[in-house]
FIVOMI-167006 format. One record per residue (C-alpha): x, y, z; chain; residue number from 0. Coordinates in pm, 1 decimal, padded with zeros to 6 digits. Layout:
N
x->X	y->Y	z->Z	kette->A	nr->NUM
...
//
This chain:
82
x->00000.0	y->00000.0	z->00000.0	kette->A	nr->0
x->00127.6	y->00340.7	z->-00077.0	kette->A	nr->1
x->00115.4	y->00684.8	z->00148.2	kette->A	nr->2
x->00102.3	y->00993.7	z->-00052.2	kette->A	nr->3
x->00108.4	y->01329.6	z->00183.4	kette->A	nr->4
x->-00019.4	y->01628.5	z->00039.2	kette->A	nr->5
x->00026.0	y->01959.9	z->00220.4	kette->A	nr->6
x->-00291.0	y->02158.6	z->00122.8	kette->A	nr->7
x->-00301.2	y->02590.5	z->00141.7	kette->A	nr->8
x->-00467.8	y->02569.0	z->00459.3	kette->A	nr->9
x->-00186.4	y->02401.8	z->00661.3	kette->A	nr->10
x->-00393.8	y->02110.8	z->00671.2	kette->A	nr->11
x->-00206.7	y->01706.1	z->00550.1	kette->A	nr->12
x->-00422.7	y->01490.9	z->00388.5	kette->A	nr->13
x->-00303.5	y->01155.0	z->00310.9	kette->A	nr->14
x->-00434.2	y->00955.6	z->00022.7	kette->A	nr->15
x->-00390.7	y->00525.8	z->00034.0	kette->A	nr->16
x->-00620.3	y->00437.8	z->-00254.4	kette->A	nr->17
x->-00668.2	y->00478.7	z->-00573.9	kette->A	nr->18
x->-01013.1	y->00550.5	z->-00471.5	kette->A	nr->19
x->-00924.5	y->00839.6	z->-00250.7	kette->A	nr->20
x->-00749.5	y->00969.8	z->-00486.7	kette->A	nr->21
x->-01039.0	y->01010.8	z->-00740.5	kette->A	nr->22
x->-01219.2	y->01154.6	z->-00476.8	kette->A	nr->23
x->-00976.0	y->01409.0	z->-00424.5	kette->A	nr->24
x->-00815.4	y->01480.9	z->-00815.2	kette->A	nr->25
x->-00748.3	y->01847.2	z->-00646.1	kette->A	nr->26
x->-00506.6	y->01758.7	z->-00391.5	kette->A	nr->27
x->-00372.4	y->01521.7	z->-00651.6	kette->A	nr->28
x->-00330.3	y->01797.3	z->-00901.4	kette->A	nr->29
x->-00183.4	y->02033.0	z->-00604.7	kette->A	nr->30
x->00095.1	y->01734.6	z->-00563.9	kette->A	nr->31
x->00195.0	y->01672.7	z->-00930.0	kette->A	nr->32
x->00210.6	y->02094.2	z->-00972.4	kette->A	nr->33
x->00455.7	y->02104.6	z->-00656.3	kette->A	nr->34
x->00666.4	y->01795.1	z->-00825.6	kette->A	nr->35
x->00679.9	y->01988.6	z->-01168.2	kette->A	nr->36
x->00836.9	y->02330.2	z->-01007.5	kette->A	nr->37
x->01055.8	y->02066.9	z->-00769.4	kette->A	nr->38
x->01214.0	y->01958.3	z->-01148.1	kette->A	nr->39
x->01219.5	y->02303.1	z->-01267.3	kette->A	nr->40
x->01456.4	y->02420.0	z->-00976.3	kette->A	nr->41
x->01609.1	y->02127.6	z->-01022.3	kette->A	nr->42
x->01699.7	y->02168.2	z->-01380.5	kette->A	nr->43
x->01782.7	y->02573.9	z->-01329.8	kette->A	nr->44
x->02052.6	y->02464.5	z->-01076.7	kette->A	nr->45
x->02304.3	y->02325.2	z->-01348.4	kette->A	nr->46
x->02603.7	y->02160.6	z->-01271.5	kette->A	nr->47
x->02857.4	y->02262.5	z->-01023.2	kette->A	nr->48
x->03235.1	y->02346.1	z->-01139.3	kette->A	nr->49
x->03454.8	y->02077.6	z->-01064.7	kette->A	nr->50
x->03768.2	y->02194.4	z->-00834.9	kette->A	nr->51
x->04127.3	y->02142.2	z->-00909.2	kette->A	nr->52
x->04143.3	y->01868.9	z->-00666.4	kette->A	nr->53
x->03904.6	y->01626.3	z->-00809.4	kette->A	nr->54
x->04000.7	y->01771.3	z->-01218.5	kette->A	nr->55
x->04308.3	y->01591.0	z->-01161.8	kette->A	nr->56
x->04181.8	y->01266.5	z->-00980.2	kette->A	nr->57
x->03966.8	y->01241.8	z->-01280.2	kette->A	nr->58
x->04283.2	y->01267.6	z->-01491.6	kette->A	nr->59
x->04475.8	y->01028.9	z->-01323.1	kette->A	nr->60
x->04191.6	y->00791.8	z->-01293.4	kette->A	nr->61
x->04206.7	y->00810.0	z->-01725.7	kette->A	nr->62
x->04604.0	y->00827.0	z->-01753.8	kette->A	nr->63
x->04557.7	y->00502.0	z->-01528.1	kette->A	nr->64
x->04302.0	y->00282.6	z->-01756.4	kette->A	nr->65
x->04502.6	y->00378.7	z->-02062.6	kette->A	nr->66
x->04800.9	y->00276.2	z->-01868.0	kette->A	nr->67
x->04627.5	y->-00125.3	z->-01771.7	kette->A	nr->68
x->04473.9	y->-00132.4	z->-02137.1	kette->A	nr->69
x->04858.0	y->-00095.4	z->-02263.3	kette->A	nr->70
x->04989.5	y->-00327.0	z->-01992.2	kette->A	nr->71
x->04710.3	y->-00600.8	z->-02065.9	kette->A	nr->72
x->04719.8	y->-00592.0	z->-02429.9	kette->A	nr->73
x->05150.3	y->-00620.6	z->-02396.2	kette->A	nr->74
x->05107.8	y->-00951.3	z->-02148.7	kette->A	nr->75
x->04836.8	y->-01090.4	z->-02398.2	kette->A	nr->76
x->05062.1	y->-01042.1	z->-02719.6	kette->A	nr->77
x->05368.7	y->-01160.8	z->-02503.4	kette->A	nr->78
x->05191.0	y->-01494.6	z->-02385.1	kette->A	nr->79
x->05066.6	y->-01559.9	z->-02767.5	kette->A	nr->80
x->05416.7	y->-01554.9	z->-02880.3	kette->A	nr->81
//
């Protein structure tokens, strides 16, 4: 069973269980899915945050590193054909 909680204008919580509740009350459905839609709005407006130096260059290490293995794996796999 699911618990939706829906903060109404008049400081009042109403919480709908059923799908038949929640016919009954399509307003305090509609008041939910509008606060959800400007929740994804600020969401989206934030953007991304600049990375810092710090983790710019653990991310560059962390690629310097795979390309490192792939050469070291593909030299023991040639070496152990031969």
């Amino acid at each position: 069973m699911t618990t939706t909680s829906i903060a109404t204008n008049d400081t009042s919580s109403v919480t709908i269980r059923t799908q038949r509740e929640m016919e009954k009350h399509p307003e305090l459905v509609e008041a939910l899915l509008t606060e959800q839609k400007e929740a994804m709005q600020r969401l989206e407006n934030m953007g991304r945050m600049p990375l810092g130096w710090g983790l710019k260059t653990l991310i560059w290490g962390l690629r310097l590193y795979v390309v490192f293995m792939l050469v070291a794996v593909a030299f023991t796999v040639v070496n152990n054909l031969r």
